[in-house]
C-alpha positions as CSV (number, residue, x, y, z in Angstrom):
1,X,-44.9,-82.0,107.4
2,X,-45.2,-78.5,106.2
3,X,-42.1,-76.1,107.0
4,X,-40.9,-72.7,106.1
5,X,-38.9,-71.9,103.7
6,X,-38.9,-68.2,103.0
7,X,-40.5,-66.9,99.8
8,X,-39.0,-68.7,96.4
9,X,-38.1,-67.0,93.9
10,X,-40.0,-67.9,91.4
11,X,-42.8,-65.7,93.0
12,X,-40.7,-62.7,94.2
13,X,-38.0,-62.0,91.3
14,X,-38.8,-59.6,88.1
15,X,-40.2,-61.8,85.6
16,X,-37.3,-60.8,82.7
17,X,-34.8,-61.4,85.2
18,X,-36.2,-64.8,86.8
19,X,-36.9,-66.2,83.5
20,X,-33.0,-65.2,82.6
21,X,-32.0,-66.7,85.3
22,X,-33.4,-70.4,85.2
23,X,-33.6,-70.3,81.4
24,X,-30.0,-69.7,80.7
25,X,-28.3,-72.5,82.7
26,X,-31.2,-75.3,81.0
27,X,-30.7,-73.5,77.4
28,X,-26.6,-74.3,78.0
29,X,-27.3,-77.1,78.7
30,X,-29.8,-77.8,76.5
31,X,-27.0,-76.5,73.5
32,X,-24.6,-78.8,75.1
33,X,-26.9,-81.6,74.5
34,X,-27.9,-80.8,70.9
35,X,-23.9,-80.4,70.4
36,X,-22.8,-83.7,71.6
37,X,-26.1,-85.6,69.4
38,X,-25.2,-83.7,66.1
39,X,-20.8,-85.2,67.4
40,X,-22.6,-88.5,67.5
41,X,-23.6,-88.4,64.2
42,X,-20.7,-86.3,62.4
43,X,-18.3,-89.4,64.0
44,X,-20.8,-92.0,62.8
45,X,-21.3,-90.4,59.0
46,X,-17.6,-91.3,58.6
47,X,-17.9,-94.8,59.0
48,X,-20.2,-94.3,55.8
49,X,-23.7,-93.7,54.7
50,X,-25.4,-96.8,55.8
51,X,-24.1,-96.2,59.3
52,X,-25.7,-92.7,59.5
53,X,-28.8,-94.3,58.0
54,X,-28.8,-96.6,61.1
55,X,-28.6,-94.3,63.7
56,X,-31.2,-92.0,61.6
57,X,-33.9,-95.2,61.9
58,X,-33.1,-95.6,65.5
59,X,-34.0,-92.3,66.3
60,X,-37.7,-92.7,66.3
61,X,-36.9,-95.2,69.9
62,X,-34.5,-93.2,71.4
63,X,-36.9,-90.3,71.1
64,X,-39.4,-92.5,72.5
65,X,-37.0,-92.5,75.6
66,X,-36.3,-89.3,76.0
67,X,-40.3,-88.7,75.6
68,X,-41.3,-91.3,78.3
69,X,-38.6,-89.9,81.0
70,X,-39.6,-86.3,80.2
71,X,-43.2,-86.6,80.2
72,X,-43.0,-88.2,83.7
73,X,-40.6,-85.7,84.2
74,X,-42.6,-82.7,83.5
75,X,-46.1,-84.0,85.0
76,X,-43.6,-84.1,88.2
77,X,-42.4,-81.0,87.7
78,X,-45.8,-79.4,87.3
79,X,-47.3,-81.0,90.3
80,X,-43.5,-80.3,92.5
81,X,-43.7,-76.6,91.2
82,X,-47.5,-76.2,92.4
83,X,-46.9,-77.7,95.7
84,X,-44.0,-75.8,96.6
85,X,-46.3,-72.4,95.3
86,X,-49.0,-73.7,97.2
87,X,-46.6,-74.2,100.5
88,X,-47.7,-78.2,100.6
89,X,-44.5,-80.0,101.0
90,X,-45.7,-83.2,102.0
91,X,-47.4,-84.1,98.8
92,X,-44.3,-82.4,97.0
93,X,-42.2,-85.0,98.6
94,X,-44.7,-87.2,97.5
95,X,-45.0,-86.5,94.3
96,X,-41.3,-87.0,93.6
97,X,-41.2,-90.2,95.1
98,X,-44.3,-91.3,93.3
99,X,-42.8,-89.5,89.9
100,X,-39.2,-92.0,90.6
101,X,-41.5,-94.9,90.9
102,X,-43.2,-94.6,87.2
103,X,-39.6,-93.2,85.9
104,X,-38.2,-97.0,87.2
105,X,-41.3,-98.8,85.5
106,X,-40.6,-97.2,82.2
107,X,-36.9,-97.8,82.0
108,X,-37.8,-101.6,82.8
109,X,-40.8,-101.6,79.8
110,X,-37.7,-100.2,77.5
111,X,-34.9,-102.9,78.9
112,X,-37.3,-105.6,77.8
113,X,-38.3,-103.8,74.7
114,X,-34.9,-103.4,73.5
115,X,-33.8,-107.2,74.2
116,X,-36.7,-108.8,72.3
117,X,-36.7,-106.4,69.6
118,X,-34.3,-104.0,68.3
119,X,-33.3,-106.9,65.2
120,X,-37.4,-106.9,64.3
121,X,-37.7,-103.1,64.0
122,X,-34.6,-102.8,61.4
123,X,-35.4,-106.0,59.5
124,X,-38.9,-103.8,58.8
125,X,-37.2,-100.8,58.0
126,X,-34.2,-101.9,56.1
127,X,-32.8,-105.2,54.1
128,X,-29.3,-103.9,53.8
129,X,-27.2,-106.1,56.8
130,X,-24.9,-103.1,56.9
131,X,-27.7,-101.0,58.6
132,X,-29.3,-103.4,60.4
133,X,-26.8,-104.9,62.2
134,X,-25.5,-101.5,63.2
135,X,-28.5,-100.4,63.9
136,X,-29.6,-103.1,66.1
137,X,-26.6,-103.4,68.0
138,X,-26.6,-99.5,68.5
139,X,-30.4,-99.5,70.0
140,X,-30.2,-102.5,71.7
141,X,-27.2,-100.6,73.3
142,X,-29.4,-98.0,74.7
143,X,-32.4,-99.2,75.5
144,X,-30.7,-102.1,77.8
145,X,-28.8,-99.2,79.5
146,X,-31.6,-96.9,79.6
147,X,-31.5,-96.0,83.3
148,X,-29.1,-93.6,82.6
149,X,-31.4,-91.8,80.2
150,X,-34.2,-92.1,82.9
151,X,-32.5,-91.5,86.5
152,X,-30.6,-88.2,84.8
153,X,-33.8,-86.5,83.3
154,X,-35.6,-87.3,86.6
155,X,-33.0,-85.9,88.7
156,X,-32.6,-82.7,86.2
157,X,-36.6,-82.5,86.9
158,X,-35.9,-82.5,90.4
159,X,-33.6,-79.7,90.7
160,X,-35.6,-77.4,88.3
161,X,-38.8,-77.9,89.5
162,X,-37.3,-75.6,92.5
163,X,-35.4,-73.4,90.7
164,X,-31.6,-74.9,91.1
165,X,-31.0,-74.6,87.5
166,X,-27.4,-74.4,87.7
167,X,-27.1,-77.5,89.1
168,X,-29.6,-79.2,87.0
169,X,-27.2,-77.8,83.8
170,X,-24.1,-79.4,85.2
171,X,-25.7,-82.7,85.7
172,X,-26.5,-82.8,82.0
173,X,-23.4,-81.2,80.7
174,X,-21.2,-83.5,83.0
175,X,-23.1,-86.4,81.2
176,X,-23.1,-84.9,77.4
177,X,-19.3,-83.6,77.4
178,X,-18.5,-87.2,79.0
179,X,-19.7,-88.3,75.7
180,X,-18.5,-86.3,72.9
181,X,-14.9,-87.2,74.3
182,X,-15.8,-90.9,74.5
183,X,-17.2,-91.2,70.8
184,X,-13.9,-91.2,69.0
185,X,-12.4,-94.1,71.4
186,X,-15.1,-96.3,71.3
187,X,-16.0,-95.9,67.2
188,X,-12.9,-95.8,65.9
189,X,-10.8,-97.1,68.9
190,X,-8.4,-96.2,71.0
191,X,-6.1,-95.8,74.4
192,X,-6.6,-99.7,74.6
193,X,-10.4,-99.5,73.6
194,X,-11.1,-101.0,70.4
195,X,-12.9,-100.2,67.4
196,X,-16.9,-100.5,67.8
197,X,-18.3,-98.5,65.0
198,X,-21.8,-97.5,65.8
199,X,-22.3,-99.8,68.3
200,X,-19.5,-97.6,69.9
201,X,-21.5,-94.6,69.6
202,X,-24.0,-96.2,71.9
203,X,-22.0,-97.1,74.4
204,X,-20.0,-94.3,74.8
205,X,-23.7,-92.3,75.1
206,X,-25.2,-95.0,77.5
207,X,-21.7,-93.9,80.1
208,X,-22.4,-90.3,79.4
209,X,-26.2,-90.9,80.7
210,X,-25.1,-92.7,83.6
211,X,-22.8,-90.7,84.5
212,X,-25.0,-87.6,84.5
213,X,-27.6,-89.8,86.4
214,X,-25.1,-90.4,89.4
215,X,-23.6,-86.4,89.2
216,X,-27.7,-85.8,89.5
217,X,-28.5,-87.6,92.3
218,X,-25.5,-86.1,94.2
219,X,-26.6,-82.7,93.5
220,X,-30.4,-83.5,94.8
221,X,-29.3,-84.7,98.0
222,X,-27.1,-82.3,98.7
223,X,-28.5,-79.3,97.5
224,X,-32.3,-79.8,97.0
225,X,-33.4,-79.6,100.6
226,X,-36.9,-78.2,99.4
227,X,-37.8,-81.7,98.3
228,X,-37.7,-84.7,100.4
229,X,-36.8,-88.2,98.2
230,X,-37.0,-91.0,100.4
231,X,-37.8,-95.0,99.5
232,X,-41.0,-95.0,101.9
233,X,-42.3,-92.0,99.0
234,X,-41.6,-94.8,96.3
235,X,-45.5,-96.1,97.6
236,X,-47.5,-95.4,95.1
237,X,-50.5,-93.3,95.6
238,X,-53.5,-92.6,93.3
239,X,-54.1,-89.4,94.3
240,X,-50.0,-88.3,93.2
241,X,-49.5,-90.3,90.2
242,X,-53.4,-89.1,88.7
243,X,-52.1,-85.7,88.5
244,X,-48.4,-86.6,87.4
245,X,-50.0,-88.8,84.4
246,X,-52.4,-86.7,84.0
247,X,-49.8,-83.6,82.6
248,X,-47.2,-86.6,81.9
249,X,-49.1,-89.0,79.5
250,X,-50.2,-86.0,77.5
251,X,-46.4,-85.2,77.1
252,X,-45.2,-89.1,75.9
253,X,-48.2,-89.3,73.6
254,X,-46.9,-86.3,71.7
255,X,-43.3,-87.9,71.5
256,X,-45.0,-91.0,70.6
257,X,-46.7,-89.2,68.0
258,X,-43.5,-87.9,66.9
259,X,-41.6,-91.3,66.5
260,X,-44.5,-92.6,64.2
261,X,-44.2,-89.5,62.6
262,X,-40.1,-90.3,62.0
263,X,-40.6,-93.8,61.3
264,X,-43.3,-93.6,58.8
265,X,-41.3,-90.8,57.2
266,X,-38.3,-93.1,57.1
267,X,-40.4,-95.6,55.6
268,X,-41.8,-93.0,52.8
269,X,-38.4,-91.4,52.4
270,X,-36.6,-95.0,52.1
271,X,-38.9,-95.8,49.2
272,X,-37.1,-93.1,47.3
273,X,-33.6,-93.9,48.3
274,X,-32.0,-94.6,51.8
275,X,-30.0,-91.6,51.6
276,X,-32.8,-89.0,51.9
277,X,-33.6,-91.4,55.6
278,X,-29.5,-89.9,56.3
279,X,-30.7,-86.7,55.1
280,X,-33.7,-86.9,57.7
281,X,-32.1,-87.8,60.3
282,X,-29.7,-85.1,59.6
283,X,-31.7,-82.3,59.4
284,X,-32.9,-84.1,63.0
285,X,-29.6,-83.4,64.5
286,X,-29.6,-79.7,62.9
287,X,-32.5,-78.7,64.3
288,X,-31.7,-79.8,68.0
289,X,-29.5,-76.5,67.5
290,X,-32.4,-74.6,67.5
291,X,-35.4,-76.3,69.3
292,X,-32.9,-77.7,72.1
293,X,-32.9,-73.7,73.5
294,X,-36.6,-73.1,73.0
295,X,-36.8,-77.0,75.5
296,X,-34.7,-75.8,77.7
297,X,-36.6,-72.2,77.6
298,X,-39.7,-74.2,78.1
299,X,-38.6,-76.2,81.4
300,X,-37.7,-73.1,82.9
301,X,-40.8,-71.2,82.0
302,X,-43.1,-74.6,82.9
303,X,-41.9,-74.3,86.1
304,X,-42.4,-70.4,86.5
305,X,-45.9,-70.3,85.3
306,X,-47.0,-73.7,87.3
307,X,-45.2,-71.5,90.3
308,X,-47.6,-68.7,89.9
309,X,-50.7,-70.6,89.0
310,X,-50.6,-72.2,92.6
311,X,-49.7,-69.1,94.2
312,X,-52.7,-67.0,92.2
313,X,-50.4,-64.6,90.7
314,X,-51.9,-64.1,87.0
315,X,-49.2,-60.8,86.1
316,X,-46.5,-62.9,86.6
317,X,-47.9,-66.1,84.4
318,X,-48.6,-63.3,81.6
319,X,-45.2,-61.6,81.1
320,X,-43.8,-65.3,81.4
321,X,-45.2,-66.4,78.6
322,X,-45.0,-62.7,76.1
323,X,-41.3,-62.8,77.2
324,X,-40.9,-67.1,76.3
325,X,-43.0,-66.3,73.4
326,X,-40.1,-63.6,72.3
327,X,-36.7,-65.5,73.1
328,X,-38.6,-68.6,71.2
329,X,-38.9,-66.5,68.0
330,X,-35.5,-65.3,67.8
331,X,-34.2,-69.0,68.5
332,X,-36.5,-69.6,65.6
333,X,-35.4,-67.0,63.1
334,X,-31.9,-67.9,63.7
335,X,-32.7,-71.4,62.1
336,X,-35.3,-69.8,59.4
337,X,-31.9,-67.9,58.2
338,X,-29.1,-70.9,58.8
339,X,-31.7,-73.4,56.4
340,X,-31.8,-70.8,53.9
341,X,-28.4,-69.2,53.4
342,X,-26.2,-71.7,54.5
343,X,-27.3,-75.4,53.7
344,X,-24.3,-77.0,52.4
345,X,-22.0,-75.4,54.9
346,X,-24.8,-76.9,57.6
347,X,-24.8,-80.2,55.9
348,X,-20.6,-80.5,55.5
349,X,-20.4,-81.6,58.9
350,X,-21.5,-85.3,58.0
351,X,-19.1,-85.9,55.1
352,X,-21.9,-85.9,51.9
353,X,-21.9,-87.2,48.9
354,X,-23.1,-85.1,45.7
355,X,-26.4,-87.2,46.0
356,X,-27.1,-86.7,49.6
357,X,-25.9,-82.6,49.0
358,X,-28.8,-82.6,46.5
359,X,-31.1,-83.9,48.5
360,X,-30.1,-81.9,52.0
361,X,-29.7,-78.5,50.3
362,X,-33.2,-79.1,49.0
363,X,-34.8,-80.3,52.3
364,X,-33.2,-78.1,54.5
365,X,-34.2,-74.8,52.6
366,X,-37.6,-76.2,52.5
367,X,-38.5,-77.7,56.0
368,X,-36.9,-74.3,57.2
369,X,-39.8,-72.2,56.7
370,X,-41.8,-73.5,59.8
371,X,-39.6,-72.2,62.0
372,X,-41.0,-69.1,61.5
373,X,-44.2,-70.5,63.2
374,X,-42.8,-73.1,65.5
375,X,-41.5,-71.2,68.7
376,X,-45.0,-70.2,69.2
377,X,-46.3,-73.6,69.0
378,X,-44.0,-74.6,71.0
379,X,-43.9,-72.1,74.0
380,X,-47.7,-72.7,74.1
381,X,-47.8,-76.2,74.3
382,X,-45.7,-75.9,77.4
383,X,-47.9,-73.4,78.7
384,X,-50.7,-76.0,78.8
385,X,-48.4,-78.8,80.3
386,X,-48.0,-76.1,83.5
387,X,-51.6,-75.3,83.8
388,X,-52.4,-78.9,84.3
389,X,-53.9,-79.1,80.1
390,X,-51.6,-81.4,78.7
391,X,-54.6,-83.2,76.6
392,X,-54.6,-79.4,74.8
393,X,-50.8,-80.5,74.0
394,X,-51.7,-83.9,73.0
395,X,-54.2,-82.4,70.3
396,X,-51.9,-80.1,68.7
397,X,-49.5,-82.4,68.1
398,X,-51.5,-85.4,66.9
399,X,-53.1,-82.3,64.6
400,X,-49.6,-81.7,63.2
401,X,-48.0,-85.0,62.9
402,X,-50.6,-87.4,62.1
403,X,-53.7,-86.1,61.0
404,X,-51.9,-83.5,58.9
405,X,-48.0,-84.1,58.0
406,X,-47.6,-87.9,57.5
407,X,-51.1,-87.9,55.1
408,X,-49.6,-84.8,53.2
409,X,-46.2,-86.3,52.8
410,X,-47.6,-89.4,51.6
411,X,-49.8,-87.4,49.1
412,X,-47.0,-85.5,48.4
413,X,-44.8,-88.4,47.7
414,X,-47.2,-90.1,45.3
415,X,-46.2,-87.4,42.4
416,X,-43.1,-89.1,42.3
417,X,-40.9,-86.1,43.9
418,X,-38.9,-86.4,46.6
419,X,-38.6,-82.9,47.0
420,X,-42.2,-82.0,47.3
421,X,-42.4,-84.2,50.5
422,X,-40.5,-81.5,52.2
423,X,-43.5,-79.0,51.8
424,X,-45.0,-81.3,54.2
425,X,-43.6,-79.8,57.5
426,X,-44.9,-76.0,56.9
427,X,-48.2,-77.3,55.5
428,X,-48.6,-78.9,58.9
429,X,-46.9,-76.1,61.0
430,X,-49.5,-73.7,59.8
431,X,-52.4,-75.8,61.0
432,X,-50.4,-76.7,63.8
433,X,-50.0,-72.9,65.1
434,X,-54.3,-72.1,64.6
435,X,-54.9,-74.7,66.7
436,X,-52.6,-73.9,69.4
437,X,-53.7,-70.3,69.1
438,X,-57.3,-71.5,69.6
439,X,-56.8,-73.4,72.6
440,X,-54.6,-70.8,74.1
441,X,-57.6,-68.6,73.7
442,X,-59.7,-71.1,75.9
443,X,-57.6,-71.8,78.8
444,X,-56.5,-68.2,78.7
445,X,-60.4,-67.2,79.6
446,X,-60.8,-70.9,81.4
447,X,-57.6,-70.5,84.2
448,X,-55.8,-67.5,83.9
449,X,-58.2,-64.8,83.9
450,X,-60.5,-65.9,86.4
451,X,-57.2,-65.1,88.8
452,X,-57.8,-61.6,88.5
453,X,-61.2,-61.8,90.0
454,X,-59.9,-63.9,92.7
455,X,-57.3,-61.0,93.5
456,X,-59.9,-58.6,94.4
457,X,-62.0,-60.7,96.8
């Protein structure tokens, strides 16, 4: 049934100020987020090394998770976002019923997953029992639990795709703040709770998940009235779901692409000494400080540009993406600068050795050169994920990460030098950024500019 509801804003408002004001309340959040992973590591790293190592080499999963629920997530969002442009809110209520059905049939692929085998993927990675029996219990934690994970990212989606990000924020900071104050109980024990160690790091983020999931679905029914979610759109239907996985599959293959990419770099990094895998997964956390913002950016401009596409407004869809393309670089120089000039005050935070101070100061001073060419990558990819060109996403990344970081770190880590492995991540963000340039080039001429000629017919 199609109804009326005035003009959105995402069509009417000054670009600068619309983009301000859905961006901000995702980038909080977003910050919020990174904060309370980089807690969940600081708490573990005092436990001891091995335990930091263990949550490092369960990373590549739990990335797989969040890839899976955003890549549904944002091929909903995409196809919400053009409906609602479009005025079609019968297949935007379809779409989001459609996008909750494949966000339920993931979670239940990473339940079983994580019951059968979470002890086989450390035994691979590791032979010390410290780390995997952390380890194991830690991801089996999550993955079991992992409708949190999925129900809160979907219902974030939800809420953004029309423009309530305030409320999308609070589900996720409800959820991540939930957790930060819940680490120190369930690691180190107590109010009654006793001591879990890093299995108590998982739980206390599986409640923080779930929590944010049931805050979410409040807010959608009670303040998303643009979008309909009933069990009768839980149906699936091929003509919904094609263009949802069309955008979305795109999107989980480059997470996938980014957890070989981790796990084949803990693998290479491991064969040098397990302390530069803590080191990884520490420069992991770091970095959410600064690639968080540019995500949450990202949402909020995914949603603005998808907005305009369907309602043929090609100005609007420009300055979007110059002004993304600016906040994105500043996000990026901040980092360039914190890697260089302030290493060991960056790497203090997770109670370092001498050895794994070496190592950090040398990594992080390294890897932080391609941030200097990253936001761009990064806003760009997005900007194919809204025009419906996630395959142009999939490329880049599989360009970066596979065909050219993991074959030059291996190269690399032949000479015998763990510190030349490093070079690996510029080397591959500078073949990364003339392939995204190139593409943007392509559906630049391919969807956007054809809108001009449309607005004079």
């Amino acid at each position: 049934m199609r109804q009326s509801l005035g003009e959105n804003k995402m069509g009417v408002m000054p670009v600068g100020k619309l983009l301000f004001n859905m961006a901000t309340p995702i980038m909080i959040s977003m910050l919020i987020q990174a904060f309370y992973n980089i807690v969940d590591s600081i708490y573990v790293s005092q436990l001891s090394e091995n335990a930091l190592t263990a949550v490092s080499m369960a990373f590549p999963i739990q990335n797989l998770m969040i890839g899976f629920s955003t890549g549904v997530g944002v091929g909903m969002n995409s196809l919400l976002s053009k409906c609602l442009g479009s005025r079609d809110y019968d297949r935007a209520n379809r779409a989001a019923g459609n996008g909750t059905l494949l966000s339920i049939i993931c979670c239940l692929l990473f339940t079983v997953g994580g019951l059968l085998f979470s002890d086989d993927f450390f035994r691979i990675q590791s032979d010390i029992p410290e780390i995997v029996e952390g380890g194991t219990d830690y991801l089996m934690i999550c993955t079991v639990f992992s409708f949190g994970i999925f129900g809160s990212i979907l219902c974030e989606r939800l809420l953004q795709a029309t423009g309530k990000t305030v409320w999308s924020m609070i589900t996720q900071s409800v959820g991540a703040v939930l957790n930060i104050l819940l680490d120190p109980l369930f690691i180190f024990g107590g109010l009654g709770i006793p001591a879990m160690g890093v299995a108590g790091a998982a739980v206390a983020t599986v409640i923080g998940q779930i929590v944010s999931c049931i805050v979410g679905l409040v807010f959608h029914f009670t303040k998303n009235k643009e979008v309909q979610l009933k069990f009768s759109g839980l149906r699936p239907v091929w003509q919904i779901m094609r263009p949802i996985l069309g955008v979305g599959i795109p999107s989980v293959i480059m997470v996938a692409v980014g957890s070989v990419m981790t796990f084949t770099m803990n693998m290479i990094l491991n064969g040098f000494t397990p302390t530069a895998v803590a080191v990884f997964g520490a420069y992991f956390k770091l970095q959410s400080f600064i690639f968080m913002p540019i995500l949450g950016l990202n949402n909020a401009m995914v949603s603005i540009v998808a907005f305009n596409y369907g309602a043929r407004k090609p100005d609007r869809i420009k300055k979007t993406i110059k002004l993304s393309c600016a906040v994105a670089l500043c996000f990026a120089m901040l980092g360039f600068f914190s890697f260089e000039l302030t290493p060991d005050l960056l790497l203090s935070m997770f109670k370092p050795t001498d050895h794994f101070l070496e190592i950090g100061r040398t990594a992080l001073r390294i890897i932080g050169w391609h941030y200097l060419l990253a936001g761009f990558c990064i806003v760009l990819n997005a900007v194919f994920q809204a025009l419906g060109n996630g395959l142009y996403a999939t490329f880049t990344s599989l360009c970066r990460q596979l065909v050219v970081l993991l074959p030059v770190a291996f190269l690399l880590s032949l000479s015998g030098r763990l510190e030349l492995i490093w070079w690996a991540f510029p080397i591959a963000e500078v073949v990364s950024l003339l392939v995204t340039v190139l593409l943007f080039v392509r559906i630049y001429r391919k969807k956007i500019h054809p809108l001009y000629a449309a607005e004079t017919l």
